[in-house]
N, C-alpha and C positions, 0 to 999 in steps of 0.2 A: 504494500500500500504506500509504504513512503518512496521507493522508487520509482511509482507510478505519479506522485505528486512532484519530484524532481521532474521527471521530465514535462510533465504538464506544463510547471514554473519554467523552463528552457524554450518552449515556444512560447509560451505568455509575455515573457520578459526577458528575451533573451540578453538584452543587457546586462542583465546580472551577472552572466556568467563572467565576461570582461571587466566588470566592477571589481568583482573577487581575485579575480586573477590579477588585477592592477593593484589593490590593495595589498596583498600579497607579496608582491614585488616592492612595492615603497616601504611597506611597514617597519622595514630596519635600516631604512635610507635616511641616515641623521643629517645628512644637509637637503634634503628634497622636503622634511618636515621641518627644518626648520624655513625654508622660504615658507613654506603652508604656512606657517603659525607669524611668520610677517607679513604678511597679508592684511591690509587694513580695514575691509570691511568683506560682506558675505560675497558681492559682484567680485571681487579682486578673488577671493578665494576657491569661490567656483570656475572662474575664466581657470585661474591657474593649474586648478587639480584634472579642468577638464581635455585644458592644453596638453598638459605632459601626458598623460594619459593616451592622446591622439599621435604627439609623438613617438608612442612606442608600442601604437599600433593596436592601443584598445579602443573598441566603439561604444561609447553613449553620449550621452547630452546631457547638457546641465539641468534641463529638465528630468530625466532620469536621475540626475544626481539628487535634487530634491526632493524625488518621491522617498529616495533609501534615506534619505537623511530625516524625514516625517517618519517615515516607518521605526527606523533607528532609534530617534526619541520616543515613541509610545512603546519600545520594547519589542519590536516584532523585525523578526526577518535582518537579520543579523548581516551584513555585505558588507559592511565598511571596517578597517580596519579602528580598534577602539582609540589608539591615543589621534590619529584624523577625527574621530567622532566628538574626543574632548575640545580639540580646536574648533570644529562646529558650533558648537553649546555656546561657545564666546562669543560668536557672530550673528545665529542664527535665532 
C-alpha cells in the first residue's frame, strides 16, 4: 500500500522527487547554506534555492517550492532538507 502511494505521489508531483534529490545534495554544502541563510528576504531566497537547483539540473519552480515549504510547516510531507527548513521559518 505505501508503495503504491509513492508512486501515485511520483506522477502527482513529480517534483518532489528532484526537490529531495536537491536537498540531499546541499544538505552538507556549508557554503551553499550559508549564501541561503544570507538571503534577505523570502523572493531572494527562493530565486536562489531555485536557481542553483536548475543549475544542476533539478526541475521545479518556486511555486512548487512553496507548496513543500506550507506543507513542511503544518508537519506533512517531509522534502526539504531541515536546517533549509529552519532558514524558511525566518523569512516565510
Amino acid at each position: 500500500m505505501l508503495k503504491s502511494a509513492e508512486e501515485r505521489d511520483k506522477r502527482a508531483r513529480p517534483f518532489e522527487q528532484d526537490m529531495r534529490k536537491f536537498g540531499e545534495h546541499i544538505r552538507n554544502n556549508k557554503e551553499f547554506l550559508a549564501e541561503l541563510d544570507r538571503a534577505p528576504d523570502k523572493d531572494a531566497f527562493v530565486q536562489l534555492y531555485c536557481q542553483r537547483a536548475a543549475e544542476m539540473g533539478f526541475e521545479f519552480t518556486w511555486k512548487e517550492l512553496l507548496i513543500a515549504v506550507q506543507e513542511q510547516k503544518t508537519g506533512s510531507n517531509w522534502i526539504i532538507p531541515s536546517v533549509v527548513l529552519k532558514m524558511v521559518a525566518e523569512r516565510f
